[in-house]
C-alpha positions in Angstrom: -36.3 -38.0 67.9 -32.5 -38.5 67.2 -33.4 -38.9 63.6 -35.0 -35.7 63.8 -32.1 -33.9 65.3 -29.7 -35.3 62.9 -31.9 -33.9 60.3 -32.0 -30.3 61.7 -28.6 -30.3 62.1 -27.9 -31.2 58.7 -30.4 -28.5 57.3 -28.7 -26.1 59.2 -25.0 -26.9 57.8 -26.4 -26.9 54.7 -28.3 -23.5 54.8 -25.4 -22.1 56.3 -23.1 -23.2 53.4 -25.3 -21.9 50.7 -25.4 -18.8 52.6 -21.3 -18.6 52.8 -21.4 -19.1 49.0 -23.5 -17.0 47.7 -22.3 -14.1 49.8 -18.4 -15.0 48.3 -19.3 -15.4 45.0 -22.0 -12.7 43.4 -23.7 -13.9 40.5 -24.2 -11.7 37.2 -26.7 -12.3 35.0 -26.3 -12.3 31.6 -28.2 -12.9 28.6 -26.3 -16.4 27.7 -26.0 -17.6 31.5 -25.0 -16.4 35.1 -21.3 -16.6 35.4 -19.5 -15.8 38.4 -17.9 -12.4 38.9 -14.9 -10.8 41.0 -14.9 -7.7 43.0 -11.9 -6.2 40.9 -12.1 -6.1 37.5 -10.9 -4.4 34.2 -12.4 -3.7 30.7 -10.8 -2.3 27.3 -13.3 -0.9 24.8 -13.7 0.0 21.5 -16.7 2.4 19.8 -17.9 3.7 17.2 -20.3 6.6 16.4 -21.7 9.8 15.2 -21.6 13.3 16.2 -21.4 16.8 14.2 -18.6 19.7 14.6 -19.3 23.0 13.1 -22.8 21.6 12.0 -21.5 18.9 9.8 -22.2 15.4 9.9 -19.1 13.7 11.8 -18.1 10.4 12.4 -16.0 8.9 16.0 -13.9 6.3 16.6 -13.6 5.8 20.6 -11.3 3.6 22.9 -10.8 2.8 26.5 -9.5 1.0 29.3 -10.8 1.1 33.0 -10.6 -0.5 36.4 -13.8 -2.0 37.8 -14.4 -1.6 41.5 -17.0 -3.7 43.5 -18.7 -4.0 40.2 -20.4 -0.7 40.7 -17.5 1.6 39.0 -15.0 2.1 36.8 -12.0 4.4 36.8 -9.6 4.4 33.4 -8.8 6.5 30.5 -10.1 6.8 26.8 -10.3 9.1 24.1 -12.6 9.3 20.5 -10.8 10.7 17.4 -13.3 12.0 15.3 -13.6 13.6 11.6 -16.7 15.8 9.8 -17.5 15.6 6.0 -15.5 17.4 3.5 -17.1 20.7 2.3 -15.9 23.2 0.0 -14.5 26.6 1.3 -14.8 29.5 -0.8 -12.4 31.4 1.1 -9.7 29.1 0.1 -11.1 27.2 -2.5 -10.8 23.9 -1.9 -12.7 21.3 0.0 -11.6 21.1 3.9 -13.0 19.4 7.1 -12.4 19.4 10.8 -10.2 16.6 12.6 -9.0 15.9 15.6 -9.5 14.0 18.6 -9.6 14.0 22.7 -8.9 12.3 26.1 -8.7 12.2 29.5 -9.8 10.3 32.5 -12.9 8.7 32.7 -15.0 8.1 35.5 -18.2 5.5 35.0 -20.6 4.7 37.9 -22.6 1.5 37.2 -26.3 1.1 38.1 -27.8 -2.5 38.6 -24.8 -4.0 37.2 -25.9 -8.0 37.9 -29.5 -7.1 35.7 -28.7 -8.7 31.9 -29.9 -4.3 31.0 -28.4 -2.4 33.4 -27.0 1.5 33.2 -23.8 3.4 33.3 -22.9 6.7 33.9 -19.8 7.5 32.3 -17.7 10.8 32.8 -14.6 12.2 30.9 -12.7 15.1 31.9 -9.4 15.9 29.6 -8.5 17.6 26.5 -7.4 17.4 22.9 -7.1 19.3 19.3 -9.0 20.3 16.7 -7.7 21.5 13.0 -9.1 22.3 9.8 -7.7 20.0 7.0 -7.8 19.9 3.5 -7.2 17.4 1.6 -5.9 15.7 -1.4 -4.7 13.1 -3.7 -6.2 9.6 -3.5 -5.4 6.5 -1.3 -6.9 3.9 -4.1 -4.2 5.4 -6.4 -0.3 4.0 -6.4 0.8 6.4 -8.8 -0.8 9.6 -7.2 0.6 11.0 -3.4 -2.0 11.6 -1.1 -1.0 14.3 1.7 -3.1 16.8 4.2 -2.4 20.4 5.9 -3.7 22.4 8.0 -5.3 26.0 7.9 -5.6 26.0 11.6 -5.6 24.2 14.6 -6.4 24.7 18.0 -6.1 22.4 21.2 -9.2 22.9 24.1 -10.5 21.2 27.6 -13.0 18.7 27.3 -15.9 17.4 30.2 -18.2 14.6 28.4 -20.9 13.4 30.7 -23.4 10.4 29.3 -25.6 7.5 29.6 -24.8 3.9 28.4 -27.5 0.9 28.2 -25.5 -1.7 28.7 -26.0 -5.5 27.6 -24.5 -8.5 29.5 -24.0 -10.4 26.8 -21.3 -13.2 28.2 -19.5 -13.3 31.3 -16.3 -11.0 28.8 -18.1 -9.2 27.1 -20.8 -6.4 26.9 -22.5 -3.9 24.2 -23.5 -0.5 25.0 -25.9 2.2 23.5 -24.7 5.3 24.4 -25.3 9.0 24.3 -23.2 12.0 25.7 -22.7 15.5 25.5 -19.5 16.9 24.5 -18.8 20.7 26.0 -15.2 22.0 25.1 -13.9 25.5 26.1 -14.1 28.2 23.1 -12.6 27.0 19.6 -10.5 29.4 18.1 -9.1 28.7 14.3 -8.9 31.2 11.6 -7.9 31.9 8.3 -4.3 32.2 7.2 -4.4 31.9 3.5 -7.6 33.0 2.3 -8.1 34.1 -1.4 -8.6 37.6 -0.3 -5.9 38.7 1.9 -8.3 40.6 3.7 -10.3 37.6 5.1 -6.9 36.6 6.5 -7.4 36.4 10.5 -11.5 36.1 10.1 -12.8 32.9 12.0 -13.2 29.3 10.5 -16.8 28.7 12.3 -18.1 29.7 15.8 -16.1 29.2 18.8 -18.8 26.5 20.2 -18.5 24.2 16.8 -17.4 21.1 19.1 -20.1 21.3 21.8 -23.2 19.1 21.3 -24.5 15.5 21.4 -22.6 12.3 20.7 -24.3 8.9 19.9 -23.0 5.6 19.3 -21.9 1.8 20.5 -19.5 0.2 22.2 -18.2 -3.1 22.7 -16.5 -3.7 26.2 -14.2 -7.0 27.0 -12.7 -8.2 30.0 -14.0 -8.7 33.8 -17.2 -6.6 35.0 
């Protein structure tokens, strides 16, 4: 009977020690293992991606840095710069694109985060500027100047809500699919030094050229 007892008590302690661990330390699982996690965390990012602006195929380069709370958000800031393809402009004639780029506070709810596939939710609210950009000389050639201007610019508020699938690939480090939709307020550029003066003023593509769909990846490192 002592025996007994002795056992139960040490079943007990034990039980009750698992218990107190596994309540202090969370466990995240990841593709590669199950690493422990903290409560406060942080991340940097880097993505890349593609989107369109004025209809034209466009390419993004993104970046960001956030604060993870209790593993289920993230509060930072990031922005994408972003560029479309060249395209010849009879109005000026010459090939020109659109350029620019945007930031602002993110916000990023995070779904299931301990699942190896889990979802986020991220949210950014800022602004940023657009302009219209020709072009030349060559960066492969020494003996040639390469330089840019400007027909017009314009700066605008930006909200970009989306959807990441996010992979746990180490304890540091995650990938992300993501989609989002970018809506800016009206873009206003225009001509200034068309061919015919009289085209001079005219818009340079509809005021909702930066609104639509973004897709993409991104790599995130640090402590989830």
């Amino acid at each position: 009977m002592k025996s007994l007892k002795l056992t139960l008590v040490a079943l007990s302690l034990s039980a009750i020690t698992a218990f107190g661990q596994q309540e202090s330390s969370p466990s995240m699982q990841t593709i590669f293992g199950d690493p422990e996690v903290n409560s406060i965390g942080g991340y940097g990012a880097l993505g890349l991606g593609y989107t369109t602006v004025a209809d034209r195929d466009a390419l993004y380069f993104s970046a960001q840095g956030a604060v993870v709370i209790n593993h289920s958000i993230a509060i930072g800031a990031g922005g994408k710069g972003f560029a479309s393809k060249m395209a010849y402009d009879n109005n000026l004639g010459a090939e020109y694109n659109y350029a620019g780029g945007y930031g602002g506070l993110i916000i990023e709810p995070i779904l299931g985060w301990d699942r190896p596939i889990h979802f986020s939710f991220p949210v950014l609210i800022g602004g940023g500027g657009i302009g219209y950009i020709q072009h030349w000389g060559d960066y492969d050639n020494n003996d040639e100047e390469y330089d840019f201007a400007d027909e017009d610019s314009n700066a605008f508020f930006v909200i970009e809500p989306g959807i990441e699938v996010e992979l746990n690939l180490v304890k540091w480090m995650r990938m992300a699919a993501t989609i989002s939709y970018r809506y800016t307020s009206d873009i206003k550029l225009g001509y200034k030094n068309s061919l015919e003066p009289s085209n001079n003023g005219t818009m340079i593509g509809s005021e909702d050229m930066l609104r639509g769909f973004n897709v993409g990846i991104n790599m995130k490192f640090g402590k989830f």
